[in-house]
PAKOL-162865 format. One line per 5 residues: number of its first residue (from 0); their letters; for each residue z, x, y of C-alpha. Coordinates in steps of 0.5 Angstrom, whole numbers. Layout:
N
NUM) A) Z/X/Y; ...
This chain:
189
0) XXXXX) 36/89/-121; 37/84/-116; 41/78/-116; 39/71/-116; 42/70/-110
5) XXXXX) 38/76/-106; 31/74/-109; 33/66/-107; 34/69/-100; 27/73/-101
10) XXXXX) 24/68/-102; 27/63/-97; 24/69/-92; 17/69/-94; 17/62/-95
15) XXXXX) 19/61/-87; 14/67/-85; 9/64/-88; 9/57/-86; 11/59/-79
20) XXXXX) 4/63/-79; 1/57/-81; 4/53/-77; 2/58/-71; -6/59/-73
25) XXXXX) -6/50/-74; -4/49/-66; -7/56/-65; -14/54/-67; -13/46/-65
30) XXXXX) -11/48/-57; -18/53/-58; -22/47/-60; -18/43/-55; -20/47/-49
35) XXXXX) -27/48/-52; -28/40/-52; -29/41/-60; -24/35/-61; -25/28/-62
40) XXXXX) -22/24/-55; -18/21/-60; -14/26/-63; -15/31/-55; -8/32/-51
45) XXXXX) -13/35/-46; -19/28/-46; -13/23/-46; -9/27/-41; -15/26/-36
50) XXXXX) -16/18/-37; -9/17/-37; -9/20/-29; -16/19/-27; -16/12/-21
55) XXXXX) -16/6/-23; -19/4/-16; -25/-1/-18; -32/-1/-17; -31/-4/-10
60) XXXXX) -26/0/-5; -27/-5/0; -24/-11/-4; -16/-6/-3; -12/-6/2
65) XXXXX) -12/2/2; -5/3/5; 0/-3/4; 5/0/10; -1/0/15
70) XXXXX) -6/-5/13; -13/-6/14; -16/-6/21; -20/-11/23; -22/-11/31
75) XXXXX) -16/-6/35; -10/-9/29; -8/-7/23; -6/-13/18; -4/-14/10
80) XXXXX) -7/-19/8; -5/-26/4; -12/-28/0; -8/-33/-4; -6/-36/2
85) XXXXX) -11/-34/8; -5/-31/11; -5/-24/16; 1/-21/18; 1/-16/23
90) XXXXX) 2/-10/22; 1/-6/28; -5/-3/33; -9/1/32; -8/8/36
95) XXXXX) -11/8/44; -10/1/45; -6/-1/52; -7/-9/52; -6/-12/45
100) XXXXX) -9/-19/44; -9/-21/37; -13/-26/35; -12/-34/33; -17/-33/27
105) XXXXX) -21/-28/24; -26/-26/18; -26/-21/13; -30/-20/7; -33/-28/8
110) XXXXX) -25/-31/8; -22/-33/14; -15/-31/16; -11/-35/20; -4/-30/23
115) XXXXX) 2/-32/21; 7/-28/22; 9/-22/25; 12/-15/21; 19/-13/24
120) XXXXX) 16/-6/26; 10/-8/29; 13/-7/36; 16/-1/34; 9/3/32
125) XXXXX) 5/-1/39; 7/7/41; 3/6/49; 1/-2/49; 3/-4/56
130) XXXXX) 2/-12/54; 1/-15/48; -1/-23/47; 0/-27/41; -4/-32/38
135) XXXXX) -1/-40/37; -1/-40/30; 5/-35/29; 10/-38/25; 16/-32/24
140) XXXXX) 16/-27/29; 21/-23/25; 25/-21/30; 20/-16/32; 21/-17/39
145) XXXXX) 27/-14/39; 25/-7/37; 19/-5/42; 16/1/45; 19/3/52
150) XXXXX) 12/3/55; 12/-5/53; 12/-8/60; 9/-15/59; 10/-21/52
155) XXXXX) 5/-26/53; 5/-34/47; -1/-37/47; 1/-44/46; -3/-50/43
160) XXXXX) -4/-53/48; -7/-47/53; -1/-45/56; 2/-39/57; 9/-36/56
165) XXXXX) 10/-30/60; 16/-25/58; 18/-19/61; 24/-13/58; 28/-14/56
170) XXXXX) 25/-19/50; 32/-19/46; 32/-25/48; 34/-32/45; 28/-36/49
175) XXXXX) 24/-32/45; 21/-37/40; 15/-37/35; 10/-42/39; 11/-50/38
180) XXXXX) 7/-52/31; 0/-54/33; -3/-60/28; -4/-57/21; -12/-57/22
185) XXXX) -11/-52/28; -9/-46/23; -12/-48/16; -18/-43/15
């Protein structure tokens, strides 16, 4: 004869093989029907893991800035783009240009941008420019002529008035200033 005790543990063991099987054919078979494609997105790990780390790039990928540390190249320079306020900042050149001469002005998608600003790295990673000339509308150089590129040889400022400040290494220097603000109707888009 059998103890209580020893049939309550008998018992407790058929009961916990029973229902780990259970449990086992239910995930079994759900998996299967997963893979299968059997199963409601709604209740699918498989469909929902899909949706959640497809792109969200929109329709139109020309409306992104691709690469927010290049920045979108227009002409032979690279800029990140203000829509909100019609403000470029230059990021770089593009690969092979020896004269770098950054417009005033430009258009992109029907907007017109006005250069602003300089990226503090945009010198640096003019890797083979020989001589660069900025527009008059910059207003931050960001301390970007003092990390150039050894080949730089020459540092041109349009000014507003037509001139031209010429600038050669070491351009570390103090006398190295944005151009004298032009009339705020020159740089409005």
């Amino acid at each position: 004869m059998i103890s209580y005790e020893q049939a309550q543990a008998r018992r407790d063991r058929w009961m916990r093989w029973i229902f780990g099987s259970c449990i086992i054919i239910f995930l079994g078979g759900y998996f299967s029907a997963d893979v299968i494609g059997w199963l409601p997105e709604r209740i699918s790990v498989r469909k929902r893991s899909l949706r959640h780390s497809a792109s969200n790039i929109g329709e139109r990928y020309d409306t992104f800035d691709p690469d927010l540390c290049l920045g979108i190249a227009i002409g032979n320079t690279r800029y990140r783009l203000n829509y909100a306020t019609s403000h470029a900042i230059v990021t770089r050149p593009l690969f092979g240009v020896r004269v770098w001469d950054i417009p005033e002005f430009f258009e992109f998608q029907g907007q017109r941008f006005v250069v602003t600003a300089l990226d503090p790295f945009a010198f640096l990673n003019a890797g083979g420019v020989e001589q660069i000339t900025l527009p008059f509308t910059l207003q931050w150089l960001n301390q970007a002529h003092t990390l150039t590129c050894p080949e730089l040889k020459q540092l041109n400022i349009r000014q507003a008035d037509g001139q031209c400040q010429v600038f050669e290494p070491p351009f570390n220097s103090s006398n190295i200033r944005p151009p004298t603000k032009p009339k705020d109707s020159l740089i409005t888009p």
